[in-house]
C-alpha positions as CSV (number, residue, x, y, z in Angstrom):
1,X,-7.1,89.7,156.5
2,X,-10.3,89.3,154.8
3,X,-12.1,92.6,153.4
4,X,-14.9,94.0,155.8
5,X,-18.7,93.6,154.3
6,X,-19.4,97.3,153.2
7,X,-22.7,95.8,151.6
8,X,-24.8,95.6,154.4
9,X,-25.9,99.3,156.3
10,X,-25.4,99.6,159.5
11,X,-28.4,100.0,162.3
12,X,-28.1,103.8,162.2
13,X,-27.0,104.2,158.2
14,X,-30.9,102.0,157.6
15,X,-32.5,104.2,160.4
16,X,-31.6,107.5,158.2
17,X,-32.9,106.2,155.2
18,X,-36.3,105.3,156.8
19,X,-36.5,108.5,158.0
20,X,-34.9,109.9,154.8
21,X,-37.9,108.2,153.2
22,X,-40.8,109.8,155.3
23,X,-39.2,113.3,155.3
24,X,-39.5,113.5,151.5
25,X,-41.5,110.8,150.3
26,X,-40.9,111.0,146.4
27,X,-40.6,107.1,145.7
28,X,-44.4,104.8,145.9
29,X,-42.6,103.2,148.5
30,X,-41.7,106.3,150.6
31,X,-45.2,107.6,150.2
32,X,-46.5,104.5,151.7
33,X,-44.1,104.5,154.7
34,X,-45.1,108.3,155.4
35,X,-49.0,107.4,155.1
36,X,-47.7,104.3,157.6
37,X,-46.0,106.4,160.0
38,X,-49.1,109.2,160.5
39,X,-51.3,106.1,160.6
40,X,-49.3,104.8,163.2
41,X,-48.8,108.2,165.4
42,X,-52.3,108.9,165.4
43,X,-53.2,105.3,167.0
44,X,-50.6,106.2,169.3
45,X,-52.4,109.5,169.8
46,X,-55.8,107.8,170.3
47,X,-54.5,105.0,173.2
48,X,-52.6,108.0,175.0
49,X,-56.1,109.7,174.5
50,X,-57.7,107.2,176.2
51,X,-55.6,106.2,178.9
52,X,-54.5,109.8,180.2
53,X,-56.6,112.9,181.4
54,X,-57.9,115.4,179.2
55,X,-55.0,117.6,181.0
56,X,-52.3,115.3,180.8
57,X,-53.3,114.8,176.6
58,X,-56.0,117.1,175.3
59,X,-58.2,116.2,172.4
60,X,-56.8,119.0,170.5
61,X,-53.6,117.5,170.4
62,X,-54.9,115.1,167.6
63,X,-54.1,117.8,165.2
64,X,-50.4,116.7,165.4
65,X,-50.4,113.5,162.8
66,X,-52.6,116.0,160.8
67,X,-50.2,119.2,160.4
68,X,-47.3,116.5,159.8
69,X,-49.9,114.7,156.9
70,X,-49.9,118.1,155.5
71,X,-46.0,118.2,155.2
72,X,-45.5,115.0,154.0
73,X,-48.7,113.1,152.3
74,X,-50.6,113.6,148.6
75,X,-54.2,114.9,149.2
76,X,-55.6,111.5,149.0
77,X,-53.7,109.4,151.6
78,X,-54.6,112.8,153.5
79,X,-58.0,112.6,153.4
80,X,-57.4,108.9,155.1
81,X,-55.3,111.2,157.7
82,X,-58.1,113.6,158.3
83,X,-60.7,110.5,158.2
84,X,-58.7,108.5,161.1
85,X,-58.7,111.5,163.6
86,X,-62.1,112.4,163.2
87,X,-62.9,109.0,164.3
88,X,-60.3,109.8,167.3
89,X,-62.9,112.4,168.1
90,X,-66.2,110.8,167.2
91,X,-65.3,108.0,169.4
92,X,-64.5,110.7,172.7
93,X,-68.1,111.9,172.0
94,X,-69.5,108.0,171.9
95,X,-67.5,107.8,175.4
96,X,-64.6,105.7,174.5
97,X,-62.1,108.3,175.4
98,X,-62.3,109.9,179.1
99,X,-64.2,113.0,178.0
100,X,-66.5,114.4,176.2
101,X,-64.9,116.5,173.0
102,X,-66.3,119.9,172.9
103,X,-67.7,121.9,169.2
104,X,-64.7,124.0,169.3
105,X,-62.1,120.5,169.0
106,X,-63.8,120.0,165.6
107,X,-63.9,122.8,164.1
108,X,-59.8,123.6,165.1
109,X,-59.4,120.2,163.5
110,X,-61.4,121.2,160.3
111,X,-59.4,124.3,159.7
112,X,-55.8,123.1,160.6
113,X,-57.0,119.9,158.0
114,X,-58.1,122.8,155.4
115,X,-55.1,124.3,155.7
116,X,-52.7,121.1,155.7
117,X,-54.9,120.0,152.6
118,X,-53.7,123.1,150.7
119,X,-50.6,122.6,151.8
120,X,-50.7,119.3,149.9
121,X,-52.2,120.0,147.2
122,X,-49.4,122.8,146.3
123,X,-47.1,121.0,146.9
124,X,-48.9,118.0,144.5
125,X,-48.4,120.9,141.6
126,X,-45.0,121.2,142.0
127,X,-44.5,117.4,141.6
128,X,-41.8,117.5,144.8
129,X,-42.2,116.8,148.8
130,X,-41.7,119.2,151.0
131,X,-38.0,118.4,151.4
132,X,-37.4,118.3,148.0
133,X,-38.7,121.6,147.1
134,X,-36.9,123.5,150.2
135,X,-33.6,121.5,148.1
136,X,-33.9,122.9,144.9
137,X,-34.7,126.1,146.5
138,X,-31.5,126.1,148.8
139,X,-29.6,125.2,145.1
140,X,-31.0,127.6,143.2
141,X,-30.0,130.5,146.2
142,X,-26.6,129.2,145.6
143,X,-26.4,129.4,142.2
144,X,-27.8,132.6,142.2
145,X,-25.1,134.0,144.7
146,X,-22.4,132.1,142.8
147,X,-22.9,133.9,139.8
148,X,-22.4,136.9,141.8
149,X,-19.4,136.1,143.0
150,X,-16.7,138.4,141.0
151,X,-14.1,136.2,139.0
152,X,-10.2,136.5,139.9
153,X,-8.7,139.7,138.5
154,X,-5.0,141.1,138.0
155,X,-3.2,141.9,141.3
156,X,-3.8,146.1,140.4
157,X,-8.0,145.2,140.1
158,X,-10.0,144.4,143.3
159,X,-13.5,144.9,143.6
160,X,-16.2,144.2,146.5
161,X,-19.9,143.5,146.2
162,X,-22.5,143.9,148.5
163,X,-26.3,142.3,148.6
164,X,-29.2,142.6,151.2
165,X,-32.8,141.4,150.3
166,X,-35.8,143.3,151.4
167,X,-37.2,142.2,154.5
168,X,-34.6,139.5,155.8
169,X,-34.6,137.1,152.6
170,X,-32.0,134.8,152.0
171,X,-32.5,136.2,147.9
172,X,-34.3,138.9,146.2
173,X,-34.5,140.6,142.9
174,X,-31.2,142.4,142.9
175,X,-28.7,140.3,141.5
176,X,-24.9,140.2,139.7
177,X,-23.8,138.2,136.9
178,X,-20.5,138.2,136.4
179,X,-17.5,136.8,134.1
180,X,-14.3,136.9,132.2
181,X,-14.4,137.6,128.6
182,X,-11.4,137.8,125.8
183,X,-9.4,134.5,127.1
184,X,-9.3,136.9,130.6
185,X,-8.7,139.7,129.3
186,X,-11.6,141.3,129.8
187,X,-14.5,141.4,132.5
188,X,-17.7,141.9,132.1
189,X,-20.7,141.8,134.8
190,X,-24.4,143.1,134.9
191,X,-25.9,144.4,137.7
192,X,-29.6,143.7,137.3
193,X,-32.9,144.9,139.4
194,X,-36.0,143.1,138.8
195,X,-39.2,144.8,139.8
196,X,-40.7,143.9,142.7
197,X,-38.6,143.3,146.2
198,X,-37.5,140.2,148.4
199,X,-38.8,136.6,148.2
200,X,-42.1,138.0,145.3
201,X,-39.0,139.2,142.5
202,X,-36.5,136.6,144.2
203,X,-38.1,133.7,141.9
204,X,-38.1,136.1,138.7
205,X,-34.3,137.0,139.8
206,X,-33.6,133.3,139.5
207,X,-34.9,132.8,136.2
208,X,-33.6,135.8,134.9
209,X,-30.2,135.6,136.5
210,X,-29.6,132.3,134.0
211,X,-30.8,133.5,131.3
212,X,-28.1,136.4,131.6
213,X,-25.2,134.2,132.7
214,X,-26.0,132.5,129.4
215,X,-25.8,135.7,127.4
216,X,-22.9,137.3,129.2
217,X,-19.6,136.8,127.1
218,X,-21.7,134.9,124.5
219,X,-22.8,137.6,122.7
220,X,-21.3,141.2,121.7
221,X,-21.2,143.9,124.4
222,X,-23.8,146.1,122.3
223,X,-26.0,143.0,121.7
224,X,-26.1,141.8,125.2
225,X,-29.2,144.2,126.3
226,X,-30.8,144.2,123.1
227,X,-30.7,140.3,123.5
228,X,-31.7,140.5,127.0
229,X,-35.0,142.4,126.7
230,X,-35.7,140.3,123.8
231,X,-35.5,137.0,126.0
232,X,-37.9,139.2,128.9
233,X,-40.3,140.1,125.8
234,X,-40.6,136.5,125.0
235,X,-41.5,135.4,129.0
236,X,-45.0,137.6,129.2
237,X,-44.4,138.4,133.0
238,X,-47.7,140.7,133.6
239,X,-44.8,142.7,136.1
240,X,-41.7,141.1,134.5
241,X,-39.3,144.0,133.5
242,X,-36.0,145.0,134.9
243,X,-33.6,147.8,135.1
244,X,-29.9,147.0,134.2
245,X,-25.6,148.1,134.2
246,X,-23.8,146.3,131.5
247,X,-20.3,147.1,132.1
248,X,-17.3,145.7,130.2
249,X,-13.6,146.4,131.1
250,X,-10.4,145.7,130.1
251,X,-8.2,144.4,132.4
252,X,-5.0,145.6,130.5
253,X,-5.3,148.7,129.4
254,X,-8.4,150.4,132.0
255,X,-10.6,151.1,129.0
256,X,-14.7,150.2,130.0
257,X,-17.9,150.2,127.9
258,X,-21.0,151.2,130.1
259,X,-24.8,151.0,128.6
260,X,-27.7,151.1,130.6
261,X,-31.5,150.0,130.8
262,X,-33.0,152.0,132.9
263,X,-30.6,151.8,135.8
264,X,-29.6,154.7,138.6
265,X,-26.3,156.0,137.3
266,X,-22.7,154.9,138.0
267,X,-20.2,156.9,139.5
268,X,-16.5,156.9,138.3
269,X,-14.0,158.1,140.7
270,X,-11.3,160.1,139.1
271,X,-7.9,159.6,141.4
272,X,-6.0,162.9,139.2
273,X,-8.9,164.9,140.5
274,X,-10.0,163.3,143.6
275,X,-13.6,164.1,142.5
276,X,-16.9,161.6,141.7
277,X,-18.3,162.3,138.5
278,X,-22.1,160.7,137.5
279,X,-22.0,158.6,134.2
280,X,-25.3,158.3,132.9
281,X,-25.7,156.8,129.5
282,X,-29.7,157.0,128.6
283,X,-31.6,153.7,128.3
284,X,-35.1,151.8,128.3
285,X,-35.9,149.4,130.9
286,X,-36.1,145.8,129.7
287,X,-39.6,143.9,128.9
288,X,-41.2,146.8,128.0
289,X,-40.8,147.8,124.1
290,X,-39.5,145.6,121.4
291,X,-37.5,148.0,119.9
292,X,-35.9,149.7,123.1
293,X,-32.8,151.2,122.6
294,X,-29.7,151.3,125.0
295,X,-27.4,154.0,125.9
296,X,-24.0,154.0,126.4
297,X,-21.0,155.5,127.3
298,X,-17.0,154.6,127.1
299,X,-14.6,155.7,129.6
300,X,-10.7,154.3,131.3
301,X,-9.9,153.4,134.4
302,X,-7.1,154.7,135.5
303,X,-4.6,153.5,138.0
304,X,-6.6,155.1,141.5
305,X,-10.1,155.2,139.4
306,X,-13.0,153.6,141.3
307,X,-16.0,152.7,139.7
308,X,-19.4,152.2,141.8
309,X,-23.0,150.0,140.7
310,X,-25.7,150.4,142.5
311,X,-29.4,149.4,142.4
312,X,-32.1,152.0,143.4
313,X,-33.1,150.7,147.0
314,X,-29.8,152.4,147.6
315,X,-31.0,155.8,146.7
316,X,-34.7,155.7,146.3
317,X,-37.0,156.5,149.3
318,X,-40.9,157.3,149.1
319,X,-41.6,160.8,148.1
320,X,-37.9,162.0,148.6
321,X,-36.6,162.9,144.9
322,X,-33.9,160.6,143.5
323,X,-31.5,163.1,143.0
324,X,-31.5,163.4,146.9
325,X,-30.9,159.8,147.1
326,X,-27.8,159.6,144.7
327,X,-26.2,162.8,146.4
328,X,-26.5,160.6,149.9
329,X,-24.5,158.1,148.3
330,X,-22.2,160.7,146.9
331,X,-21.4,162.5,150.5
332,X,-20.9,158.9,151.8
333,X,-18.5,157.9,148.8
334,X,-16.4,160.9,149.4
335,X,-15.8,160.0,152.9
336,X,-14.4,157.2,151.4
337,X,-11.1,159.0,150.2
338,X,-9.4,159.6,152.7
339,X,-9.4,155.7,154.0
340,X,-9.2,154.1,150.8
341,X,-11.9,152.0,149.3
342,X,-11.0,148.5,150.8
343,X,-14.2,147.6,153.1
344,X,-15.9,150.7,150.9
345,X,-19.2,148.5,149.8
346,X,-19.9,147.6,153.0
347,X,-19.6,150.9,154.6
348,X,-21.7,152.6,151.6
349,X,-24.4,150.3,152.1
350,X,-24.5,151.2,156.0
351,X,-24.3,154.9,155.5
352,X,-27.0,155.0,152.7
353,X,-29.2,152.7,153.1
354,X,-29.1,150.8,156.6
355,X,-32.7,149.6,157.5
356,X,-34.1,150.5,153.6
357,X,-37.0,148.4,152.3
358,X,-36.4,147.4,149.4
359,X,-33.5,145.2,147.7
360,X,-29.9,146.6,147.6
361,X,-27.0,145.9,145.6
362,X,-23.1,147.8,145.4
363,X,-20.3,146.8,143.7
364,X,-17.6,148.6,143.9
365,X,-14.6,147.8,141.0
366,X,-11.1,150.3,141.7
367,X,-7.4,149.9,140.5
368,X,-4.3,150.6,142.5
């Protein structure tokens, strides 16, 4: 039985990449198709124009092939856009069409081409279509939650994270990088919050976040924020510093190494006590002085121990002290006791901070 022909696309495989092709024109040829299609619509626009009422197809309508130009085409084969539906609408006026077209058709037309042309021309800076860029955007959202993502631990570790952006967005300037260190025997994570809140410190976050996944387990524990405000230092970000937790643990033995930038506290929970204790190492934030210098402190986990990160949109509110804040979080981690702590990040993050707007981040690391 001879092989079937798995050369030649199908009728629906060639109709994707036509359409493929005008949604994110990036090839000459695909920009010439897109410019085709518009061309083509608003013909289609002006003959339905023509032949129907003014009720059935308003003038107005014409903006259509324009807002999609503005998606899709370079300025320049947008200009030829804009060019071909003000003749649409010069034409009405001359009486080809079946009305007249009132003052107020041109000037909507003028400003939704204004705006379509700025569209275009950002986009022409970026170098991508409009698909393209929404792409990298999607890939660099995943990365960025990826990193997050807390690697495999002994059966006695277990550890929850929990992340909401400011306003709704998909990513925002609180982020965790996290990894094994010491052929596994280790972890070590930073829990980082860049100034600024949702989509505005989301792009710095994304930057920043791989410059740190670079760093983490590359370098020494006590060199890894010292290395880190360096790299900010050399960026020049008029509002580009950070606060950060550097934590290292080792899996075998409990024993963690905690420094800070600038960062709201962690709390250790102490399972022979039953009681939350603040750990507070001292610390500069990072991007601001050359010569910062980072606190630390050096503790052990013990089997029943919790440990708990946080960010400050967790804590902070306008003109409500942060010490208030922290002791929220407190009363809400003690009611954590009697349950155990599985589900704890989630819970902490409703009780503390439910509707708060700005970025929030827990993690929440515990042995059993």
């Amino acid at each position: 039985m001879g092989q079937p022909d798995v050369g030649t696309p199908g009728p629906i495989a060639r109709a994707r990449r036509w359409l493929r092709m005008i949604a994110a024109p990036e090839s000459a040829l695909g920009k010439r198709v897109a410019l085709l299609a518009l061309l083509l619509l608003t013909g289609l626009c002006l003959v339905l124009d023509i032949t129907l009422s003014a009720a059935t197809f308003p003038a107005l309508t014409l903006v259509v092939p324009i807002v999609f130009g503005g998606l899709l085409l370079e300025p320049r084969p947008l200009v030829v856009e804009f060019a071909a539906v003000l003749g649409v609408l010069i034409a009405e006026n001359l009486g080809v069409g079946h009305s007249q077209v009132h003052l107020g058709a041109y000037v909507v037309v003028v400003i939704v081409a204004g705006i379509a042309f700025q569209q275009s021309l950002d986009r022409q800076r970026l170098g991508l279509s409009l698909g393209r860029g929404e792409q990298m955007l999607f890939e660099l959202r995943d990365r960025l939650r990826s990193q997050g993502e807390l690697p495999p631990m002994p059966a006695t570790w277990h550890a929850e994270v929990e992340q909401h952006s400011a306003g709704g967005a998909s990513f925002g300037g609180d982020f965790l990088v996290a990894t094994l260190a010491d052929g596994g025997r280790s972890m070590e994570l930073v829990l980082v919050d860049v100034s600024g809140k949702g989509v505005d410190a989301g792009t710095r976050a994304l930057m920043l976040s791989g410059a740190l996944g670079g760093l983490l387990g590359a370098v020494p524990p006590p060199r890894f924020l010292p290395s880190a405000n360096e790299y900010l230092l050399r960026q020049g970000w008029g509002e580009g510093f950070a606060t950060a937790l550097h934590l290292t643990v080792e899996l075998t033995t409990g024993r963690y190494r905690l420094s800070t930038a600038g960062h709201p506290p962690a709390v250790h929970y102490v399972g022979g006590t039953g009681k939350w204790q603040v750990v507070e190492p001292q610390g500069t934030v990072l991007g601001l002085l050359p010569d910062a210098e980072f606190g630390f402190v050096e503790g052990e986990l013990r089997p029943y121990d919790a440990l708990l990160l946080y960010t400050d949109g967790l804590v902070e509110v306008p003109g409500r002290d942060l010490a208030v804040g922290i002791d929220k979080l407190l009363g809400a981690a003690e009611r954590l006791i009697p349950r155990g702590f599985d589900g704890g990040a989630q819970r902490l993050m409703q009780e503390a901070a439910p509707n708060a707007s700005d970025d929030r981040a827990i993690v929440l690391l515990w042995r059993t």
